[in-house]
PyMOL commands that place a pseudoatom at each C-alpha (Angstrom):
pseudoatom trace, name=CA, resn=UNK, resi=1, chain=A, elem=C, hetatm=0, pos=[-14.208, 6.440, -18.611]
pseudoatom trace, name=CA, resn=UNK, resi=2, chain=A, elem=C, hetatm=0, pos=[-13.691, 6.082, -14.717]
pseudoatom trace, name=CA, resn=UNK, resi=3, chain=A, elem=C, hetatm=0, pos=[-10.643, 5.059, -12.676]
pseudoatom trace, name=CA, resn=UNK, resi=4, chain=A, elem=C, hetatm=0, pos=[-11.384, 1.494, -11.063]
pseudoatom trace, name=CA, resn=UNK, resi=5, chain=A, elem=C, hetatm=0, pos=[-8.723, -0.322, -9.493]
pseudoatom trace, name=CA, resn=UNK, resi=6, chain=A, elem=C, hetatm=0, pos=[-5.303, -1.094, -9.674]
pseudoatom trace, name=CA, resn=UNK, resi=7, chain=A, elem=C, hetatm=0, pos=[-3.543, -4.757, -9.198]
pseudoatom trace, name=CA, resn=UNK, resi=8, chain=A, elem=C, hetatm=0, pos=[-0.723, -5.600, -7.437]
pseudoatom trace, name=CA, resn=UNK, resi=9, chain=A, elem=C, hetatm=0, pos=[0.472, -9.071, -7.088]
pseudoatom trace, name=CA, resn=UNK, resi=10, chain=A, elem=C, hetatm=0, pos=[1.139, -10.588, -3.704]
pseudoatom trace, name=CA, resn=UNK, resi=11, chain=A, elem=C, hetatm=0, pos=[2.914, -13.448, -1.993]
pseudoatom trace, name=CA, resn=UNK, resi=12, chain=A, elem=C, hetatm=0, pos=[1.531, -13.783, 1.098]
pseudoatom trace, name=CA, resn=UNK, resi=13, chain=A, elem=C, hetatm=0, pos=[-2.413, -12.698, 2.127]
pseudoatom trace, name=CA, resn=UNK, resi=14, chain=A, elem=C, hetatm=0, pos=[-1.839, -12.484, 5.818]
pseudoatom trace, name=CA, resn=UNK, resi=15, chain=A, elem=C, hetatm=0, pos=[1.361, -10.524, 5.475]
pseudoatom trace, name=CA, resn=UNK, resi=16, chain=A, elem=C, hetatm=0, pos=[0.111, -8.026, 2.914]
pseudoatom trace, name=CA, resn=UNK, resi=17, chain=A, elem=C, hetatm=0, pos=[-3.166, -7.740, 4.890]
pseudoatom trace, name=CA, resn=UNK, resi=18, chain=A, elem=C, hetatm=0, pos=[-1.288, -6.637, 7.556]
pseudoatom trace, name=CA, resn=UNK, resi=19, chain=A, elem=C, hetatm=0, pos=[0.688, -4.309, 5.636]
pseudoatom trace, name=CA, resn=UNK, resi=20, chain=A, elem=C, hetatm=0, pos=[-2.409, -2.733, 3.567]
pseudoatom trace, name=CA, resn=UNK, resi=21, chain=A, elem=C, hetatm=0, pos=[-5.195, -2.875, 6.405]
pseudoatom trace, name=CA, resn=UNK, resi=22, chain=A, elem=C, hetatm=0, pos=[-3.420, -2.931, 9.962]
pseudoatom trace, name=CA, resn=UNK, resi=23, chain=A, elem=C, hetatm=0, pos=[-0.466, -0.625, 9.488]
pseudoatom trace, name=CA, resn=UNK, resi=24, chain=A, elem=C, hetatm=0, pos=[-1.247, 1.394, 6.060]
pseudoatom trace, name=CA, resn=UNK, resi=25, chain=A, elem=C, hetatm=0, pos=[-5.073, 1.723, 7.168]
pseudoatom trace, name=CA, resn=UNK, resi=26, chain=A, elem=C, hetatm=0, pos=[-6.910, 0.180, 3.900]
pseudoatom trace, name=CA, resn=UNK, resi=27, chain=A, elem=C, hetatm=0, pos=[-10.441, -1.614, 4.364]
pseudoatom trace, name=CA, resn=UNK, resi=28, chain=A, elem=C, hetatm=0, pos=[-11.183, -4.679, 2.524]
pseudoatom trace, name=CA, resn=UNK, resi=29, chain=A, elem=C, hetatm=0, pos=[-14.599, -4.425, 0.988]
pseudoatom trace, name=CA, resn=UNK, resi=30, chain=A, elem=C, hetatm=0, pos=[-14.597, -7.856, -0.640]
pseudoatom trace, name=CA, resn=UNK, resi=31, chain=A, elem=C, hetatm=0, pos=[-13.218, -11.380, -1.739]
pseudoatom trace, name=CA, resn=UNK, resi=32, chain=A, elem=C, hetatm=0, pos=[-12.710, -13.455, -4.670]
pseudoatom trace, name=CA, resn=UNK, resi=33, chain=A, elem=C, hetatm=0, pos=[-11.805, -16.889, -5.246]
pseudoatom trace, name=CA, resn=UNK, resi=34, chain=A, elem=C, hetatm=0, pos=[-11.387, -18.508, -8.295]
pseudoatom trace, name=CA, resn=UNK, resi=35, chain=A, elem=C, hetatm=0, pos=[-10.679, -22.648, -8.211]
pseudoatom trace, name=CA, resn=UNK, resi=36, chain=A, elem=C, hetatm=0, pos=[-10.435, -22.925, -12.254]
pseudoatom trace, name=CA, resn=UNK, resi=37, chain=A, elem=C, hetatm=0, pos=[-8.386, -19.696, -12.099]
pseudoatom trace, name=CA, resn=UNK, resi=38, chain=A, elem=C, hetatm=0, pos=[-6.106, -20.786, -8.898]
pseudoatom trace, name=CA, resn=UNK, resi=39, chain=A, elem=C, hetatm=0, pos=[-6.131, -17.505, -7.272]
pseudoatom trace, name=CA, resn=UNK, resi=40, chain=A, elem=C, hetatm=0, pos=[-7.681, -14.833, -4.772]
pseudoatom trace, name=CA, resn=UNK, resi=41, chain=A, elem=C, hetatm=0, pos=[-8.621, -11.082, -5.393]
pseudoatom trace, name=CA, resn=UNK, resi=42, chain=A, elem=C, hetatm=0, pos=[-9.118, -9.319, -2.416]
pseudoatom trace, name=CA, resn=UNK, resi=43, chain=A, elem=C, hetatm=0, pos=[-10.141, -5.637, -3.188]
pseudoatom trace, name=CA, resn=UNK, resi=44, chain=A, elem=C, hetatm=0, pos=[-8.910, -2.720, -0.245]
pseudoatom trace, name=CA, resn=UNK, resi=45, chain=A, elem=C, hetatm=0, pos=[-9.912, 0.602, -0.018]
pseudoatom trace, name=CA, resn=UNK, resi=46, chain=A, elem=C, hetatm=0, pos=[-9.010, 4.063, 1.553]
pseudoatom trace, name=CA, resn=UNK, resi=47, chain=A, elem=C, hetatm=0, pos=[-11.408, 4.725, 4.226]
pseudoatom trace, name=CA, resn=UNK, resi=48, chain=A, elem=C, hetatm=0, pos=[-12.102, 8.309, 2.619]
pseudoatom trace, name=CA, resn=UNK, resi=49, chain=A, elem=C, hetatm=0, pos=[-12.646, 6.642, -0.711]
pseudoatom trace, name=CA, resn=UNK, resi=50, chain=A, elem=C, hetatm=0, pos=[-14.763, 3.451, 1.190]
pseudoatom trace, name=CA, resn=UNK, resi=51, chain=A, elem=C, hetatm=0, pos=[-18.551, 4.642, 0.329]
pseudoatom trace, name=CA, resn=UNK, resi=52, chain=A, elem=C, hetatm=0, pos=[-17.603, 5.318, -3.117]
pseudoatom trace, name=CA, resn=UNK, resi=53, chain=A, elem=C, hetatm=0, pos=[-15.919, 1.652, -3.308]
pseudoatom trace, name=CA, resn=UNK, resi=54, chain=A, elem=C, hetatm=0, pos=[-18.279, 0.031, -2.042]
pseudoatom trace, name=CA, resn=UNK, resi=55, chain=A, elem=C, hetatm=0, pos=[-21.242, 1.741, -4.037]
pseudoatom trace, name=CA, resn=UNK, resi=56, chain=A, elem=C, hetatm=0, pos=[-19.065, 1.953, -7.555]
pseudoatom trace, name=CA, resn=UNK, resi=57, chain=A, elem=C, hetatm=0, pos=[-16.461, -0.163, -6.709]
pseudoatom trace, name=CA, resn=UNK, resi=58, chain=A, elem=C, hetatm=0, pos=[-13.598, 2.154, -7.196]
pseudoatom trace, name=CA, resn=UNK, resi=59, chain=A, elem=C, hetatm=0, pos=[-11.222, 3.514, -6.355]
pseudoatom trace, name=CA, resn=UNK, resi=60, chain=A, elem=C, hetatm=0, pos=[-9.770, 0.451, -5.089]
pseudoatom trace, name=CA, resn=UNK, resi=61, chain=A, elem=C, hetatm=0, pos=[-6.578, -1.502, -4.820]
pseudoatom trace, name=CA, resn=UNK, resi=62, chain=A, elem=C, hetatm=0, pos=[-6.477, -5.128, -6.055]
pseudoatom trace, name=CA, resn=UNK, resi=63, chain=A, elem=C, hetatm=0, pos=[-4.396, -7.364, -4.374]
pseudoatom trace, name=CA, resn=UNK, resi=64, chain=A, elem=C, hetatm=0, pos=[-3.717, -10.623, -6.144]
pseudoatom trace, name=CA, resn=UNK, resi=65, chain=A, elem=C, hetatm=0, pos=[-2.711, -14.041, -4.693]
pseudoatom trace, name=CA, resn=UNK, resi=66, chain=A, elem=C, hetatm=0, pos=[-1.660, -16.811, -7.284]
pseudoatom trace, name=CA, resn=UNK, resi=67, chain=A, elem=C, hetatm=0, pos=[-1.649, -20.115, -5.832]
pseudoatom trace, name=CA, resn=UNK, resi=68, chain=A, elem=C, hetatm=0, pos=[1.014, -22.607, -5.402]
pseudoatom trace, name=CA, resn=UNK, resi=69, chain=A, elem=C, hetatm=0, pos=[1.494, -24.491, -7.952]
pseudoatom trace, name=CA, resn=UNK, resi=70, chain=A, elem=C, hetatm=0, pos=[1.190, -28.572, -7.554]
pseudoatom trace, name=CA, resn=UNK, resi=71, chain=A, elem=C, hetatm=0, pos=[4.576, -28.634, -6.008]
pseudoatom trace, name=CA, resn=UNK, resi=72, chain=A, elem=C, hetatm=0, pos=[3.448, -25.773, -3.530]
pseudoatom trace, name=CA, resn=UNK, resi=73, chain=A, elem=C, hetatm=0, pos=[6.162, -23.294, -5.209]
pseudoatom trace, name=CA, resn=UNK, resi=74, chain=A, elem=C, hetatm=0, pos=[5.189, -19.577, -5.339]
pseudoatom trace, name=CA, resn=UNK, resi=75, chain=A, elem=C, hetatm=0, pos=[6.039, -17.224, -8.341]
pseudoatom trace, name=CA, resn=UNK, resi=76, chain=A, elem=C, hetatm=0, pos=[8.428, -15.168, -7.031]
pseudoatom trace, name=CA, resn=UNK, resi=77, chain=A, elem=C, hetatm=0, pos=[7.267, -11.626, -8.178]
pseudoatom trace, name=CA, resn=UNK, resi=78, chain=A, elem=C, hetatm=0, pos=[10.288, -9.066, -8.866]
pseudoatom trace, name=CA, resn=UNK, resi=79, chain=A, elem=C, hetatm=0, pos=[10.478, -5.342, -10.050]
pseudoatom trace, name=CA, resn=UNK, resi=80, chain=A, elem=C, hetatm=0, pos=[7.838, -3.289, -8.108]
pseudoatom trace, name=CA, resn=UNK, resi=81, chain=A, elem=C, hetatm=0, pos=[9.560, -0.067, -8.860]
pseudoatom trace, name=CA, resn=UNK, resi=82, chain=A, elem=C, hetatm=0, pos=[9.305, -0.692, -12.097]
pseudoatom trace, name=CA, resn=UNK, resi=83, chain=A, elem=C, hetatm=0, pos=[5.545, -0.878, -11.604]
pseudoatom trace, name=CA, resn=UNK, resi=84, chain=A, elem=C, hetatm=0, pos=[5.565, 2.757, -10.296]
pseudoatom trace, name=CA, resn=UNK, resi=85, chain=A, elem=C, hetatm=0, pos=[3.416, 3.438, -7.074]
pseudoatom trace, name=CA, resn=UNK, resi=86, chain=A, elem=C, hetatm=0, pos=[-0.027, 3.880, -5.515]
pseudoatom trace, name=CA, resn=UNK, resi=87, chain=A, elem=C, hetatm=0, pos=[-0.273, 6.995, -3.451]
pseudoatom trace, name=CA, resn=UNK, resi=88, chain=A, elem=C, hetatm=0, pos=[-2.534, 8.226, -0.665]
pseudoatom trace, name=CA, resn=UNK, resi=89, chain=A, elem=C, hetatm=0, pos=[-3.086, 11.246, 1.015]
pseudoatom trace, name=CA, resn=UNK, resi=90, chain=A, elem=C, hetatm=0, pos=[-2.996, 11.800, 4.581]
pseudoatom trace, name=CA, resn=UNK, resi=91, chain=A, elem=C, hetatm=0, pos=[-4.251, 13.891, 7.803]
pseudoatom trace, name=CA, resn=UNK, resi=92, chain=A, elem=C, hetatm=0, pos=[-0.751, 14.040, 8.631]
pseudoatom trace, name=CA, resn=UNK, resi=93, chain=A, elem=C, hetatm=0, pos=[2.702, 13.048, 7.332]
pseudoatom trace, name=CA, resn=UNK, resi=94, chain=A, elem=C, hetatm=0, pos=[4.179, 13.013, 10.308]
pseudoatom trace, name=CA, resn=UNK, resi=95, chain=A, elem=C, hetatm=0, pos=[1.584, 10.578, 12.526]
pseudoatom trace, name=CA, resn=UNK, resi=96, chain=A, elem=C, hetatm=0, pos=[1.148, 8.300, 10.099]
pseudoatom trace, name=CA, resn=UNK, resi=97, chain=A, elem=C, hetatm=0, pos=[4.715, 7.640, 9.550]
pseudoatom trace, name=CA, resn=UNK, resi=98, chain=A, elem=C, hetatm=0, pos=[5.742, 7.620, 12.837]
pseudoatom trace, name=CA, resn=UNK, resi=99, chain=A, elem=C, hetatm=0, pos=[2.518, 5.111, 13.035]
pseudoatom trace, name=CA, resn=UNK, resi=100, chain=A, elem=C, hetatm=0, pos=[4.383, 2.988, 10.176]
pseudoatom trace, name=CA, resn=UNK, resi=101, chain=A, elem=C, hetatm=0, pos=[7.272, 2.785, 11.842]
pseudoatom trace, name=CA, resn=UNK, resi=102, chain=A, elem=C, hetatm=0, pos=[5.955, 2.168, 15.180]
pseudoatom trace, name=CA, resn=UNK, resi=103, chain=A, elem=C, hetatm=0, pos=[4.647, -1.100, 13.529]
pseudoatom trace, name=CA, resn=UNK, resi=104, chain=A, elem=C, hetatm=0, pos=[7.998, -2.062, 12.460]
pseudoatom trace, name=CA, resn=UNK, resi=105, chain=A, elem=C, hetatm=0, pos=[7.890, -0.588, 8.422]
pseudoatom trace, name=CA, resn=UNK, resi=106, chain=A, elem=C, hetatm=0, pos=[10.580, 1.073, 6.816]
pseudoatom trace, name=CA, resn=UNK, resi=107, chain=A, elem=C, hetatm=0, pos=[10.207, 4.848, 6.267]
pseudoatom trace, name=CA, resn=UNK, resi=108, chain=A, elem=C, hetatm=0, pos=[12.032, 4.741, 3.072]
pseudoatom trace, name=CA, resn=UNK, resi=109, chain=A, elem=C, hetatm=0, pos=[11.827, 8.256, 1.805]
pseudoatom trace, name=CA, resn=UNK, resi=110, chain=A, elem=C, hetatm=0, pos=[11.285, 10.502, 4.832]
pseudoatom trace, name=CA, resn=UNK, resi=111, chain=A, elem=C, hetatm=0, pos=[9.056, 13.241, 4.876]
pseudoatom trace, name=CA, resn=UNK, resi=112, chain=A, elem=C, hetatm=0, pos=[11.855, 15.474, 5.489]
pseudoatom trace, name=CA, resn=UNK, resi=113, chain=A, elem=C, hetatm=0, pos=[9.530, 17.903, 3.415]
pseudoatom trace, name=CA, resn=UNK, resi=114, chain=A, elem=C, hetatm=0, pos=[6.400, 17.706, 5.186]
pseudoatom trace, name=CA, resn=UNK, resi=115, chain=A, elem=C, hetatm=0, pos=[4.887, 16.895, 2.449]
pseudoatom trace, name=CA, resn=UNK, resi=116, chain=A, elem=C, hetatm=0, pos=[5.899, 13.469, 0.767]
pseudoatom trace, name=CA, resn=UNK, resi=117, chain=A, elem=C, hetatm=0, pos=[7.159, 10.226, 2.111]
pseudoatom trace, name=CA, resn=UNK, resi=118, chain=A, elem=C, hetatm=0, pos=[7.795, 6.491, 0.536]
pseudoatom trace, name=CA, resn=UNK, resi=119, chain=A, elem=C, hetatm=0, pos=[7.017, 3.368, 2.056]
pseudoatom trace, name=CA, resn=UNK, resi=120, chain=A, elem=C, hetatm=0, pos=[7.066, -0.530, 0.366]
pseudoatom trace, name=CA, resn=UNK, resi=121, chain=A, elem=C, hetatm=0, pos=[4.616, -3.390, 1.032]
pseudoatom trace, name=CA, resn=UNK, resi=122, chain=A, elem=C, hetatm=0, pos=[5.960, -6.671, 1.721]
pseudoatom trace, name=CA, resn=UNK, resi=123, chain=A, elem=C, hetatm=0, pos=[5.902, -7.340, -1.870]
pseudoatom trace, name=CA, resn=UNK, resi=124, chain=A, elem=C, hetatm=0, pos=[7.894, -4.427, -2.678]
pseudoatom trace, name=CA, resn=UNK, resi=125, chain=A, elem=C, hetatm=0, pos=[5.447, -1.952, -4.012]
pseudoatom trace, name=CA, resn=UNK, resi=126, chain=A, elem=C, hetatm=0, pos=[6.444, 1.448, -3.556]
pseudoatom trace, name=CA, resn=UNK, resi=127, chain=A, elem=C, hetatm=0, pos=[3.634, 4.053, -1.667]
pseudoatom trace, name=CA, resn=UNK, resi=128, chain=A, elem=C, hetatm=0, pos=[3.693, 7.472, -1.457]
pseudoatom trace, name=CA, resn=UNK, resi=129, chain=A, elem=C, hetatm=0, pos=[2.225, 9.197, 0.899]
pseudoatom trace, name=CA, resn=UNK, resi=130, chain=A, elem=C, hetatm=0, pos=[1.043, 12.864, 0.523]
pseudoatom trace, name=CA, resn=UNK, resi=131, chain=A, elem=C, hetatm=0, pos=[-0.124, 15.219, 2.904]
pseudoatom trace, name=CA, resn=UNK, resi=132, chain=A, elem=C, hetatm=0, pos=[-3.115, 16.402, 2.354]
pseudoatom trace, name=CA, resn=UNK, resi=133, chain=A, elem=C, hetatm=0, pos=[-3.436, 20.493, 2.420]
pseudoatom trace, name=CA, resn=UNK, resi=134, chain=A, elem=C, hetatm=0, pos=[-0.539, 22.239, 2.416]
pseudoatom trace, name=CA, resn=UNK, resi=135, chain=A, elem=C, hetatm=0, pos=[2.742, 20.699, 3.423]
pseudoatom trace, name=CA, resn=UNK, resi=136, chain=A, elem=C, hetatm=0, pos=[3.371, 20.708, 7.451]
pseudoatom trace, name=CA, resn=UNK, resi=137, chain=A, elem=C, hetatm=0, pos=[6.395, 22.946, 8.822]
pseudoatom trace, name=CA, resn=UNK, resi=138, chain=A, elem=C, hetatm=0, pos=[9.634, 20.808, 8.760]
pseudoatom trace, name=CA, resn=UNK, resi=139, chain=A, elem=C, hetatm=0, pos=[10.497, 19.278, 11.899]
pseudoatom trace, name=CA, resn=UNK, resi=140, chain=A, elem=C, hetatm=0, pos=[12.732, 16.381, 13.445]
pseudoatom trace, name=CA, resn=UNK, resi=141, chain=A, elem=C, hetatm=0, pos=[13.587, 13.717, 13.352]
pseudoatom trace, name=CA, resn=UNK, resi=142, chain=A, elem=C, hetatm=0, pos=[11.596, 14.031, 9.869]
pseudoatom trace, name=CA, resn=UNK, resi=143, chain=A, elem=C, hetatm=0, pos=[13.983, 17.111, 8.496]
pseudoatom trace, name=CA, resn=UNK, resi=144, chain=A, elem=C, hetatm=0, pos=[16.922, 15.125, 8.994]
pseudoatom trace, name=CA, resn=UNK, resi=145, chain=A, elem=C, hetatm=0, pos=[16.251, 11.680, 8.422]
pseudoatom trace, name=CA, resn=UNK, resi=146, chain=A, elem=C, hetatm=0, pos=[18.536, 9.789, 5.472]
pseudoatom trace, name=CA, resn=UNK, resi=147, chain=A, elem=C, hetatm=0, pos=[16.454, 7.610, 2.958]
pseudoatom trace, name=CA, resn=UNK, resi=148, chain=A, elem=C, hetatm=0, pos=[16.438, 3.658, 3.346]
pseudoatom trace, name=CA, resn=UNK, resi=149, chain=A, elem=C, hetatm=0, pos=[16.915, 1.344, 0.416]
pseudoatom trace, name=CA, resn=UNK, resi=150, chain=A, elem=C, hetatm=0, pos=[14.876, 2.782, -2.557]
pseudoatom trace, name=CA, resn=UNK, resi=151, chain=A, elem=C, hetatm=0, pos=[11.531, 3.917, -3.364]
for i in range(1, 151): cmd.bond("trace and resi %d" % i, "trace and resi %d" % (i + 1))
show_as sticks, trace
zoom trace
């Protein structure tokens, strides 16, 4: 058995792209449209994990866009905690959220640790992000920072 992808469901493709590839850092390494099916896949990976994706394709996120229906109405998709979350390790906590938040997402959990922080996608699927190696010496405004919303 081997780990392959996980789906997510999304709302909006140029939105979540921008979430997932411009600000989080994911690559897309390929498309799917189905006409019968009325829907897209668009598969993302983490550029440490992009070699293996594209060779095995895994480990990868899934992102899935249902069409409109015939009245151009879009299920409205609720309960991404409930789904859990996907989780990434990083260089450093710190950068990348800063990064995030420089590009106008919400550091929900802060990584007051130097270790862990929580961030949603426009479609309100919790991320974690991990620091990779050992957690970094606390610092501010990290170490003080309140959480936002939920994660």
């Amino acid at each position: 058995m081997r780990f392959l992808h996980t789906m997510v469901r999304i709302r909006d493709i140029e939105q979540s792209l921008d979430f997932y590839c411009n600000k989080l850092g994911l690559v897309e390494t390929r498309r799917f449209d189905s006409e019968a099916g009325r829907y897209t896949l668009i598969f993302l990976a983490a550029p440490g994990n992009l070699d293996q994706a594209r060779a095995t394709r895994c480990p990868e996120v899934e992102l899935t866009y249902n069409w409109p229906d015939e009245n151009g109405k879009v299920e409205d998709y609720s309960g991404g905690r409930s789904f859990g979350h996907l989780a990434y390790k990083v260089d450093n906590i710190y950068d990348t959220c800063q990064r995030l938040m420089d590009q106008g997402v919400t550091i929900n959990r802060p990584p007051r640790d130097g270790h862990m922080a929580f961030v949603r996608s426009p479609d309100g699927i919790s991320i974690e992000l991990l620091q990779e190696g050992d957690a970094l010496p606390k610092q501010e405004p990290w170490a003080s920072m309140e959480n936002t919303g939920s994660w």
